[in-house]
C-alpha positions as YAML, in Angstrom:
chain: A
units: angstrom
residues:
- id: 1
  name: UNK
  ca: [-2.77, -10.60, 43.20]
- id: 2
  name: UNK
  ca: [-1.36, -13.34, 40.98]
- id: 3
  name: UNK
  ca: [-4.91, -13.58, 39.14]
- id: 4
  name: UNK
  ca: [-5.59, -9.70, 38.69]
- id: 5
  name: UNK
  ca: [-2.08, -9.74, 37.03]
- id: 6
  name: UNK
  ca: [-3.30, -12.68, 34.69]
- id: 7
  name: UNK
  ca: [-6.71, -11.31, 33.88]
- id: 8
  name: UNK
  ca: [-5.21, -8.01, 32.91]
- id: 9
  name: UNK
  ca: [-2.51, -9.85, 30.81]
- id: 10
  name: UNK
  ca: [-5.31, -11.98, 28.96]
- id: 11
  name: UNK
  ca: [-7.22, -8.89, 28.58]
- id: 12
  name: UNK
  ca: [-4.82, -7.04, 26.94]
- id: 13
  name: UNK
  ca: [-3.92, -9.95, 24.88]
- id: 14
  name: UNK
  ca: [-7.66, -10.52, 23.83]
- id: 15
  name: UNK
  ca: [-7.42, -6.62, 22.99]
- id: 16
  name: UNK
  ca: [-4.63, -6.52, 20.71]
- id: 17
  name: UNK
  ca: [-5.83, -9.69, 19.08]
- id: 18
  name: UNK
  ca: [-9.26, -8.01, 18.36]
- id: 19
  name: UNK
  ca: [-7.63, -5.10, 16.85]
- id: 20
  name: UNK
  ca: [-5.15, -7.06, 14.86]
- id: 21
  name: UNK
  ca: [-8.42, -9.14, 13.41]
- id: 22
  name: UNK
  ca: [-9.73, -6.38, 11.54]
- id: 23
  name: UNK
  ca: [-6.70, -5.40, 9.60]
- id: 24
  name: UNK
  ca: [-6.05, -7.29, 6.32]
- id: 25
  name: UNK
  ca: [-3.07, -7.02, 4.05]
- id: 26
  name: UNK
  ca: [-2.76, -7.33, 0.29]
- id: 27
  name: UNK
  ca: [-0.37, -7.29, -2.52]
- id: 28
  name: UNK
  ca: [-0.25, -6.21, -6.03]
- id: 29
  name: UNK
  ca: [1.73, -5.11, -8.68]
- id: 30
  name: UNK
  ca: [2.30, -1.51, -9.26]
- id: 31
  name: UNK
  ca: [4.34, -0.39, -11.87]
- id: 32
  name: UNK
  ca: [7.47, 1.53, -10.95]
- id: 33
  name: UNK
  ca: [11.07, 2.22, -11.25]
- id: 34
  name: UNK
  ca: [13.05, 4.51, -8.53]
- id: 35
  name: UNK
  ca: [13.11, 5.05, -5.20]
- id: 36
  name: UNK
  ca: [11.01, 7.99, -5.89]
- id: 37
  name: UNK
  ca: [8.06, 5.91, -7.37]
- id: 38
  name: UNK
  ca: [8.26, 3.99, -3.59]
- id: 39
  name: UNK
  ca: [8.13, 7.99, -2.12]
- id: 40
  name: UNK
  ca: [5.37, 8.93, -3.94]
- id: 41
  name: UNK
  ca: [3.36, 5.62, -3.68]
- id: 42
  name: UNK
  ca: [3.84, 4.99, 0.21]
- id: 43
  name: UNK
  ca: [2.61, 8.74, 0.87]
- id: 44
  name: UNK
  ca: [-0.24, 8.12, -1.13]
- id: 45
  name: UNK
  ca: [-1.12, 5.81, 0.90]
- id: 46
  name: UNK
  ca: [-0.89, 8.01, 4.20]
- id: 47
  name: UNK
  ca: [-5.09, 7.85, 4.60]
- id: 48
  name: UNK
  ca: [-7.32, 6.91, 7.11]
- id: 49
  name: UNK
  ca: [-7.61, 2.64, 7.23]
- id: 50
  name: UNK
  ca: [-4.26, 1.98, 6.07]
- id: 51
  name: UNK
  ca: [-1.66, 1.03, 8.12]
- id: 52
  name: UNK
  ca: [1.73, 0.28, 6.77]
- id: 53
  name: UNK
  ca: [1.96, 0.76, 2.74]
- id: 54
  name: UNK
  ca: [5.36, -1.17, 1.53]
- id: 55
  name: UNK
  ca: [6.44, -0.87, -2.64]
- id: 56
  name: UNK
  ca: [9.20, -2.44, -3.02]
- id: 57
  name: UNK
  ca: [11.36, -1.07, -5.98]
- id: 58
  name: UNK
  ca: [12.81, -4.55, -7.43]
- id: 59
  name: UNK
  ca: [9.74, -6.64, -7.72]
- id: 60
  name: UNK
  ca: [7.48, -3.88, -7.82]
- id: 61
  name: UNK
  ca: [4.94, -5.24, -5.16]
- id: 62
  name: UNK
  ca: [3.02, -3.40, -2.82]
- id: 63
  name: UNK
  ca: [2.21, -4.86, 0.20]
- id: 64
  name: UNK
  ca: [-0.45, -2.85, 1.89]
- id: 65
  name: UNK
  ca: [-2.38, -3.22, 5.35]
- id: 66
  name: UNK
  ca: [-5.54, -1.69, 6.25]
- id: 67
  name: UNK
  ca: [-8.85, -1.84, 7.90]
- id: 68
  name: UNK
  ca: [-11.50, -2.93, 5.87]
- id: 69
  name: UNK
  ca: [-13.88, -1.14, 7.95]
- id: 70
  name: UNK
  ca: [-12.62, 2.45, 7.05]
- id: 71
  name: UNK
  ca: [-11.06, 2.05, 3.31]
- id: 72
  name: UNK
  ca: [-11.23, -1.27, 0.61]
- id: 73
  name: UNK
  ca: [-8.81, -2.26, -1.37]
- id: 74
  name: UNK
  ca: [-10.40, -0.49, -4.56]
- id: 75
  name: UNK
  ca: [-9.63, 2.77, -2.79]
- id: 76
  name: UNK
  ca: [-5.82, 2.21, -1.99]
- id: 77
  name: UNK
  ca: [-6.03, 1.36, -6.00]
- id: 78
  name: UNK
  ca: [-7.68, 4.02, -6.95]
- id: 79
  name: UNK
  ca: [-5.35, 6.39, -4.75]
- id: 80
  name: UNK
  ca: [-2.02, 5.12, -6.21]
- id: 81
  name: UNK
  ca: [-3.73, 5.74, -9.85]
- id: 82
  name: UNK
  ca: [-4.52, 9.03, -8.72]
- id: 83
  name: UNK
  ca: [-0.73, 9.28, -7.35]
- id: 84
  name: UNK
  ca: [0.04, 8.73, -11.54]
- id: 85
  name: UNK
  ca: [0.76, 4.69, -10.81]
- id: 86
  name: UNK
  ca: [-1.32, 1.96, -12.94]
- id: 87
  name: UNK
  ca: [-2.80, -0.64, -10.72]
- id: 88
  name: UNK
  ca: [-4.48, -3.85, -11.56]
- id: 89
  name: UNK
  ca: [-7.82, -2.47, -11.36]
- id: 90
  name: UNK
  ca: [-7.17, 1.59, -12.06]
- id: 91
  name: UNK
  ca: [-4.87, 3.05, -14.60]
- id: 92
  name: UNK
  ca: [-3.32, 6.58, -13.61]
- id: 93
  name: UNK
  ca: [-4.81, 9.40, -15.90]
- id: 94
  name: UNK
  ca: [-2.42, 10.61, -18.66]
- id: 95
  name: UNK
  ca: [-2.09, 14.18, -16.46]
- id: 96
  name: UNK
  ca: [-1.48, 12.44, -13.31]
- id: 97
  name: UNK
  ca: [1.32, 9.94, -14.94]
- id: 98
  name: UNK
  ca: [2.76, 12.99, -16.70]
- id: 99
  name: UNK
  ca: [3.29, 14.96, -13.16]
- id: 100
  name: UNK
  ca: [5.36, 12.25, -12.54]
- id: 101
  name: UNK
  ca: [9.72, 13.08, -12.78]
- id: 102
  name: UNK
  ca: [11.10, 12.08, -15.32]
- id: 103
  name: UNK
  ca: [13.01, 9.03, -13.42]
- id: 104
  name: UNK
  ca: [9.03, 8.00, -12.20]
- id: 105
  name: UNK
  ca: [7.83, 7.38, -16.06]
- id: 106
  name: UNK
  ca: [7.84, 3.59, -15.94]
- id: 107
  name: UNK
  ca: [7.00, 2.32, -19.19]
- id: 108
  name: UNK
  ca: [3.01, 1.71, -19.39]
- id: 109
  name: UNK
  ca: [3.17, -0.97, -21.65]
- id: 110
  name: UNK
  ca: [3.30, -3.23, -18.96]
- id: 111
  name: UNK
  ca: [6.50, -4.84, -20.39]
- id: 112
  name: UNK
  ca: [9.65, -5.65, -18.07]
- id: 113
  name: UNK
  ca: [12.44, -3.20, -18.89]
- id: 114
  name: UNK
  ca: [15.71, -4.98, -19.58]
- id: 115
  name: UNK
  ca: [19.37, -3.02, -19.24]
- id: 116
  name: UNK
  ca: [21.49, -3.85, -22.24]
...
């Protein structure tokens, strides 16, 4: 009994670990400034491959998981450009930036905005 109980515990072990091996996670800057932005770039990300889509509103990092075997990491780019965000690789459209609220328009200079 004590061996059925191991071999379904290493099974289910070997599982999970074979599942787990297939996701990959990446970060990158996307451009941002509210709690909104995070909103509207984590929901964009709500697509088949990824799993957990993280933007965090200070350093303006997402940190993104997904299975390379359903969507690459040009496509999450691509679909937080098409969400109105620049990415390293895509730049939002002018239409899709200019759906954004008015809190959402980061400045797309690139530049760090400083509070005087």
């Amino acid at each position: 009994m004590k061996s059925l109980k191991f071999l379904a515990i290493a099974l289910l072990a070997f599982v999970g670990g074979a599942a787990s091996a297939q996701s990959k996670t990446d970060s990158l800057k996307v451009l941002g400034n509210c709690g909104m932005c995070k909103k509207h770039i984590e929901t964009a990300l709500k697509v088949k491959g990824v799993s957990t889509a993280n933007w965090n509103v200070k350093t303006k990092v997402l940190k993104v998981s997904y299975d390379p075997s359903k969507v690459t990491l040009d496509q999450v780019q691509q679909k937080v450009a098409d969400a109105g965000y620049d990415t390293p690789k895509y730049k939002a459209t002018k239409e899709s930036y200019l759906k954004l609220d008015d809190c959402c328009q980061y400045d797309r200079t690139g530049k760090e905005q400083t509070s005087h």
